[in-house]
Structures are given as structure tokens and as C-alpha cells.
C-alpha positions in Angstrom: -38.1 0.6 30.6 -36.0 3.0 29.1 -33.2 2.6 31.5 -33.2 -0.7 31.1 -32.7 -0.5 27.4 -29.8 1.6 27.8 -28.3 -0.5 30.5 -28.8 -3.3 28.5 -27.2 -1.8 25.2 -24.4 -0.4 27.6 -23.9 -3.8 28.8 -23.5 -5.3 25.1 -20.7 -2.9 24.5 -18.8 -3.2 27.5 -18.9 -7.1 26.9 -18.2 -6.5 23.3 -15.2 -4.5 24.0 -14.0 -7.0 26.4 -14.1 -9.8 24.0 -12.0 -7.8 21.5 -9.8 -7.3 24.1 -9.3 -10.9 25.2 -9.9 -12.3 21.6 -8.3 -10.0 19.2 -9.6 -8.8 16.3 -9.0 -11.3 13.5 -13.1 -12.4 13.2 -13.8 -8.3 12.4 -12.1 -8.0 8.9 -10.0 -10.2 6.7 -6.5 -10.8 7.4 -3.8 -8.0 5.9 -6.9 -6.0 4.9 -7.0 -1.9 5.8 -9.1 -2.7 9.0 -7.6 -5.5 10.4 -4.1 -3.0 10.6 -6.1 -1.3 11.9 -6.9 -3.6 14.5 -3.2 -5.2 14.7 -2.1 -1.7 15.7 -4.9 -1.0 17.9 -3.8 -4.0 20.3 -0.2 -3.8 19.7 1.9 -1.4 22.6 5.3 0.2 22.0 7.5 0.8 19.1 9.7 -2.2 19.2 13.0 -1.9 19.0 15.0 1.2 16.9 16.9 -0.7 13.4 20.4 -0.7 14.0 21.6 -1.5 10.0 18.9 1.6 9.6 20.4 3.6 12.0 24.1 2.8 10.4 22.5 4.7 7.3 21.4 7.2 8.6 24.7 7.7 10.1 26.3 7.9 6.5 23.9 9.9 5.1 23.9 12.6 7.9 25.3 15.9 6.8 25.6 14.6 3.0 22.8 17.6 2.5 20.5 20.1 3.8 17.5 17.8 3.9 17.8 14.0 4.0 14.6 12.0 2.7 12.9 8.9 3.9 10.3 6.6 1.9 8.6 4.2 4.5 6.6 1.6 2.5 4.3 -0.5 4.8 5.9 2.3 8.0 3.3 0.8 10.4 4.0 3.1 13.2 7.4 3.9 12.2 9.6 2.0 14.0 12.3 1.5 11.0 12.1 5.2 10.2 11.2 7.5 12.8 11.9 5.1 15.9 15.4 4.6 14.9 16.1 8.5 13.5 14.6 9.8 16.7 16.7 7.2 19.2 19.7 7.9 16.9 20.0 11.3 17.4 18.4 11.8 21.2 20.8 13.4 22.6 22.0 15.6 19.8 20.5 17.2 17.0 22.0 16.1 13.2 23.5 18.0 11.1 21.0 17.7 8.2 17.1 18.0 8.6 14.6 15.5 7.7 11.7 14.1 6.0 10.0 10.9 6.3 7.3 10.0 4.2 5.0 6.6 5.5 3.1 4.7 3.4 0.6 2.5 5.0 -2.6 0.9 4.7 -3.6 1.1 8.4 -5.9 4.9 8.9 -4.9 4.4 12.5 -0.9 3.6 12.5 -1.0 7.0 10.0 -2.9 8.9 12.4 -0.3 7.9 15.1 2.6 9.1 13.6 0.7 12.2 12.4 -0.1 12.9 16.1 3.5 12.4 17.1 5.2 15.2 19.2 8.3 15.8 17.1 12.3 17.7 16.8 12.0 20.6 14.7 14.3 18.8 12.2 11.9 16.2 11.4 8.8 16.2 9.1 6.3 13.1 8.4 4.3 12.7 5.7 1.3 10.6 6.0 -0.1 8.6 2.7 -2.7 6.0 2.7 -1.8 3.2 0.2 -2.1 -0.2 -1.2 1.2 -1.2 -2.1 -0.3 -3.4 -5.3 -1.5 -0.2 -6.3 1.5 2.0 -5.8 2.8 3.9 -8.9 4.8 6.4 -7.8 6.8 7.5 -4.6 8.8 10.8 -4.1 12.9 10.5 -4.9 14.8 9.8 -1.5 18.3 9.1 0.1 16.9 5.9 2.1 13.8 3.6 0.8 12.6 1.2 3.0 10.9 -1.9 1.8 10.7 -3.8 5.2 7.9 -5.9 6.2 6.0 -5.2 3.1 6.8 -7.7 0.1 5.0 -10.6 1.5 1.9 -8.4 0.7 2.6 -7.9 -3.0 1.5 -9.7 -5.5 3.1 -11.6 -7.9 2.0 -9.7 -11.0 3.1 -6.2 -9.1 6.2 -7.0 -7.7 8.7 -6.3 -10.6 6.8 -2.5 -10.8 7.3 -2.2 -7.2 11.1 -2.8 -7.0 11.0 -0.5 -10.5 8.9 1.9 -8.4 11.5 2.1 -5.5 14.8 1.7 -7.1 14.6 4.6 -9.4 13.2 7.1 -6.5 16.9 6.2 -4.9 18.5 9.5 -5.3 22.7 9.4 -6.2 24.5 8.0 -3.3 20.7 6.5 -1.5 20.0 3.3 -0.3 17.1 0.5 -0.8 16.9 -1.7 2.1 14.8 -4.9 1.3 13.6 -7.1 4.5 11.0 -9.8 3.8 9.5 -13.1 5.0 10.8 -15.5 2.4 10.1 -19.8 2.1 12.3 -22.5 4.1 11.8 -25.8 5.6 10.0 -25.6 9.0 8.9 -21.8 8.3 5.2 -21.3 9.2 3.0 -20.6 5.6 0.3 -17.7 6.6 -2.9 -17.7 4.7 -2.9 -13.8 2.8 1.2 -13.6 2.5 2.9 -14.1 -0.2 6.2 -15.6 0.5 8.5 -16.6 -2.1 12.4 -17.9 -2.5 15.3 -15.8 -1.3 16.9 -16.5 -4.7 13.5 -15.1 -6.7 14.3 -11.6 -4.4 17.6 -12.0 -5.4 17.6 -12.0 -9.3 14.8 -9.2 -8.9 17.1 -7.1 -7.1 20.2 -7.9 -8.9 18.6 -6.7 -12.0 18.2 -3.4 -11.1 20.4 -1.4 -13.4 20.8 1.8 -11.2 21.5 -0.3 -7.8 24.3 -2.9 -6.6 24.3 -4.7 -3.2 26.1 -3.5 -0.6 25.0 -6.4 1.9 24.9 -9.5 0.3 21.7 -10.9 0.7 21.1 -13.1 3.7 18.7 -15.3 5.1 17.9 -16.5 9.0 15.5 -18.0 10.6 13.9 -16.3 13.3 11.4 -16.6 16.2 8.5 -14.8 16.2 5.3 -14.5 18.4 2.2 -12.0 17.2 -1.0 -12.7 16.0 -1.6 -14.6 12.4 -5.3 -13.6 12.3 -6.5 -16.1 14.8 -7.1 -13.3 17.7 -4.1 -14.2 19.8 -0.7 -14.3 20.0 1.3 -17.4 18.3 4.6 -18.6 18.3 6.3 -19.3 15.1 9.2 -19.3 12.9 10.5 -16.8 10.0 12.9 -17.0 6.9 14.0 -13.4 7.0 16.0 -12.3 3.6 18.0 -9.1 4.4 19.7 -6.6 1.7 20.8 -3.5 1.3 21.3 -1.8 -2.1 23.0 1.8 -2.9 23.7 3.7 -6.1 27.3 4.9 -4.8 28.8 3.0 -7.3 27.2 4.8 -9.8 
């Protein structure tokens, strides 16, 4: 009888993991929550592709100083940051040394980059966080908002560009890339999309910062899961900047 049970129970979990497999995740936690990251990065293979305007930076601020620093808010598994420095300088090593430190919400895209064989120049920090609870981040050549401000909400979002513009150290950057509303643009339940020109006077605000890419938006294709359990075609209203204090 005993066999049985377990056979049974071993049964259950085998078809259980199956179903996750073929299903997705999205009926296991709410949608944008800690676990269902954790989920969206359990099922998602690769890196994606390195960031070439990130990469472009980089390339500016390499051998500006010793050590070059790197805020990653919402860093998933690190394919803005740690992708793109690692593809950038894999075949030679850069003149300055590195630190990355990735803020996300997702325990298991953290523990992925913390696990990740790396050059001697570069160093990750890990930190678990909520962005509509973040107060503070460390001062940094390059902050990276990418990805992340369609999770903020409304009442945080002036003390999160506050937050990130003052941590830009003299001649940094602030790259901003978010979903933003347009005409034919799919709406997703738990993001909080809102007009380029909103981002715009936010940003343009910021006393120690000016634009050095004047804001753009395109639409673009996009396929991945929208908390469903599979995979969905849509379209995006991608807003692009890039700020600096050189001007300063």
C-alpha cells in the first residue's frame, strides 16, 4: 500500500510539473508579484540580446577611473548591465574595473547572477527590492531604469527619479526605458503605463541632469507571457532617454 502511495504522490508531481511546464506559471502568484519573477525567469532561456546604446556608455566611461559603477534597477538577470559589459569587453579586458549592483524583486534572477562565473574586473551586488519601496541606491557613473517604471506607482514615481538622479555621480548617465500609452498598444492588467510626455516633464525637471538623447518613442513587437501562462504576441510604446550630468 505504501508503494502505491508514493507512486501515486510521485505521479502528482511529475504531472504537476508538467503542467507548469506546458502552462506557465501565471495561475501560481499574482502578476508582477516577487514569485511570479520568479516564475517568469524560471521558464525564460538565455540572456537576450547585449544593449548596444548601453554598451556605447560603457565605452565612454571606460578608463574615466579606477572603478566604474553600475545601478541595475529591475536587472532581471542582467542583460542591460552585465550581458552587455561582459559581451563588450570579451576579447579584451577594460581599462577600469567594475561594479554592478542589481536590484530586483525576483529571489531567483538574484541568485543567477550571484552564481555567475565572472572576469576578475567585475563585481555584482545582489539586493532584493520593491522598487515602490526604494529609498536609497549607492552613487554610480551609469543608472539604469529599464523595464522598471511600468511597476511604479504613481504616488512613488517623482521619489524614484529623485532617488536615481542624484546617485548619478559628475559626468554619469541615467538611462530611462519604459512601456508608455499609444493607440493600438496592448493595456496589461498590474502595469502602470503612462504618456511619453508625463516621463518627459519628470525628467526634464531634474536639476542635476539634461538629455543627451532626446526622448523617443516606437512601437514595437513583442511576444512573452502577460500572466496568462503562455506566450502572446503584442505591441509596445517604448519611450527611450538618456540623461548625463556632463554639462554640469
Amino acid at each position: 500500500m505504501l508503494n502505491w502511495t508514493i507512486r501515486i504522490r510521485s505521479l502528482m508531481l511529475l504531472v504537476g510539473i508538467l503542467i507548469s511546464s506546458t502552462f506557465g506559471f501565471a495561475a501560481e502568484a499574482p502578476y508582477a508579484s516577487s514569485a511570479w519573477w520568479d516564475g517568469f525567469w524560471k521558464t525564460t532561456d538565455g540572456w537576450g540580446k547585449p544593449n548596444e546604446r548601453v554598451m556605447s556608455l560603457f565605452k565612454s566611461l571606460d578608463g574615466s577611473k579606477k572603478t566604474i559603477t553600475v545601478v541595475d534597477i529591475g536587472s532581471g538577470n542582467g542583460r542591460n548591465s552585465v550581458l552587455t559589459l561582459v559581451e563588450l569587453f570579451a576579447t579584451k579586458d577594460p581599462e577600469s574595473n567594475y561594479i554592478i549592483h542589481c536590484f530586483d524583486y525576483s529571489d531567483l534572477a538574484l541568485l543567477g547572477l550571484a552564481g555567475r562565473t565572472l572576469p576578475g574586473w567585475l563585481e555584482i551586488v545582489t539586493v532584493k527590492a520593491d522598487v515602490n519601496a526604494l529609498t536609497s541606491i549607492p552613487n554610480a557613473d551609469l543608472v539604469l531604469l529599464y523595464g522598471i517604471l511600468e511597476y511604479v506607482e504613481e504616488q512613488n514615481l517623482s521619489r524614484i527619479f529623485n532617488v536615481t538622479s542624484k546617485a548619478v555621480n559628475e559626468g554619469g548617465f541615467l538611462v530611462v526605458v519604459t512601456l508608455v500609452d499609444g493607440e493600438g498598444a496592448l493595456k496589461i492588467s498590474g502595469e502602470f503605463t503612462r504618456s511619453a510626455e508625463e516621463y518627459t516633464r519628470h525628467l526634464a525637471s531634474i536639476s542635476n541632469l539634461k538629455f543627451i538623447d532626446t526622448p523617443t518613442v516606437s512601437l514595437r513587437p513583442d511576444r512573452h507571457d502577460l500572466g496568462r501562462g503562455y506566450a502572446e504576441d503584442h505591441l509596445h510604446y517604448v519611450f527611450r532617454t538618456v540623461l548625463s550630468s556632463l554639462f554640469f
